[in-house]
C-alpha positions as CSV (number, residue, x, y, z in Angstrom):
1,X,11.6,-6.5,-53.8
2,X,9.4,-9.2,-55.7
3,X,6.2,-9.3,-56.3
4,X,5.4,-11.8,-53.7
5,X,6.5,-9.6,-51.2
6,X,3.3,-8.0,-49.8
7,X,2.0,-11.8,-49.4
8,X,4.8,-13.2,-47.7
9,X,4.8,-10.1,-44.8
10,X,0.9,-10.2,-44.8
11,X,1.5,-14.3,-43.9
12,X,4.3,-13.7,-41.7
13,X,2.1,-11.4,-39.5
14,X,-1.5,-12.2,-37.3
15,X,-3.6,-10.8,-39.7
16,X,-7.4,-10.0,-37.3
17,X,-10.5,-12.0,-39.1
18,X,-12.5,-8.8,-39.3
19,X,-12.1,-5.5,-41.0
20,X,-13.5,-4.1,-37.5
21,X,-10.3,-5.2,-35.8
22,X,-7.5,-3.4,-38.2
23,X,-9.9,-0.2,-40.5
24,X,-6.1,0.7,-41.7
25,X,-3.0,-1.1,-42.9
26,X,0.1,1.0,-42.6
27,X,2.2,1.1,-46.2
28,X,5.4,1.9,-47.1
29,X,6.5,2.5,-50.4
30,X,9.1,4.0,-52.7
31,X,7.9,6.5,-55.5
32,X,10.1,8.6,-57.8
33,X,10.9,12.3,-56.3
34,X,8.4,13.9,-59.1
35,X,6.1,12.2,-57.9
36,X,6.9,13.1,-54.2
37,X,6.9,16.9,-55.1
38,X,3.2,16.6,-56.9
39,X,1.8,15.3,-53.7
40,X,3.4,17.8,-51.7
41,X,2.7,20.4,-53.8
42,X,-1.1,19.0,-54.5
43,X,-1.6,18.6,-50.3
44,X,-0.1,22.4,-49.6
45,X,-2.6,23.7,-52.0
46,X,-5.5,21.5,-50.7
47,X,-6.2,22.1,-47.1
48,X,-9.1,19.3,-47.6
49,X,-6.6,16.5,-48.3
50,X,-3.6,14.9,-46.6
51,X,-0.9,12.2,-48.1
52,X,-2.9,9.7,-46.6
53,X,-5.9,10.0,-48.5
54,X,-4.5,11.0,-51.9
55,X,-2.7,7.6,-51.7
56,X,-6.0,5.8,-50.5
57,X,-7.5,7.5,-53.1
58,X,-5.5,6.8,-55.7
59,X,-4.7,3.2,-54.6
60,X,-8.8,3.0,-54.5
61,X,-8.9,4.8,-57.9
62,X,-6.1,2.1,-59.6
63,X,-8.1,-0.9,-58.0
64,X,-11.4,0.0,-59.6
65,X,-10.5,0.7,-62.8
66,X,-8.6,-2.4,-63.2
67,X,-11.6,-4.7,-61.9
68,X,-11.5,-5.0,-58.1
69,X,-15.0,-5.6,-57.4
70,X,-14.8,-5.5,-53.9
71,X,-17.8,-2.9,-52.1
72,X,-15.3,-1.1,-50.1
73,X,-13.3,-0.2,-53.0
74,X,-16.1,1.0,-55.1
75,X,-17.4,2.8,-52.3
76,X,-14.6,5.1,-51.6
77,X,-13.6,5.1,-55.4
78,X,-17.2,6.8,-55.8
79,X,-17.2,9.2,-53.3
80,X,-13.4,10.4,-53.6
81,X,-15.0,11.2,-57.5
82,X,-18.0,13.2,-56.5
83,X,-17.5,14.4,-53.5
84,X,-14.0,15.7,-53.5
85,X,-14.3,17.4,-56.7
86,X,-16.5,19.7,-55.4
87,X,-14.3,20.5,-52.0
């Protein structure tokens, strides 16, 4: 897969003109086994989180700290660090 990848499927499909009309984007990806394993591991011993927002919140996490200024992404960036860390 190249890097152009995401934007050629994201063209090739009616993307909706509000965030309203698609909240989530589904997302496949490939990630090494040790990695696998840590989330599995993580999500059995955290009854608070799922897959689904580990990667949102990591994929939120990676976005921020390398300068995605969008509100969205700050937002949940922010509250993943403050409030989940008390959970």
């Amino acid at each position: 897969m190249d890097r152009n990848h995401l934007e050629r499927c994201m063209d090739s499909q009616a993307v909706p003109s509000t965030e309203v009309d698609a909240p989530f984007v589904s997302l496949e990806a490939e990630i090494p086994e040790v990695l696998y394993r840590g989330l599995k591991d993580f999500v059995g011993s955290n009854p608070n989180w799922d897959q689904y927002q580990v990667m949102s919140s990591a994929l939120a996490q990676f976005l921020f700290q390398n300068g995605c200024s969008e509100r969205a992404v700050t937002e949940r960036y922010l509250d993943d660090l403050f409030s989940r860390s008390q959970a």
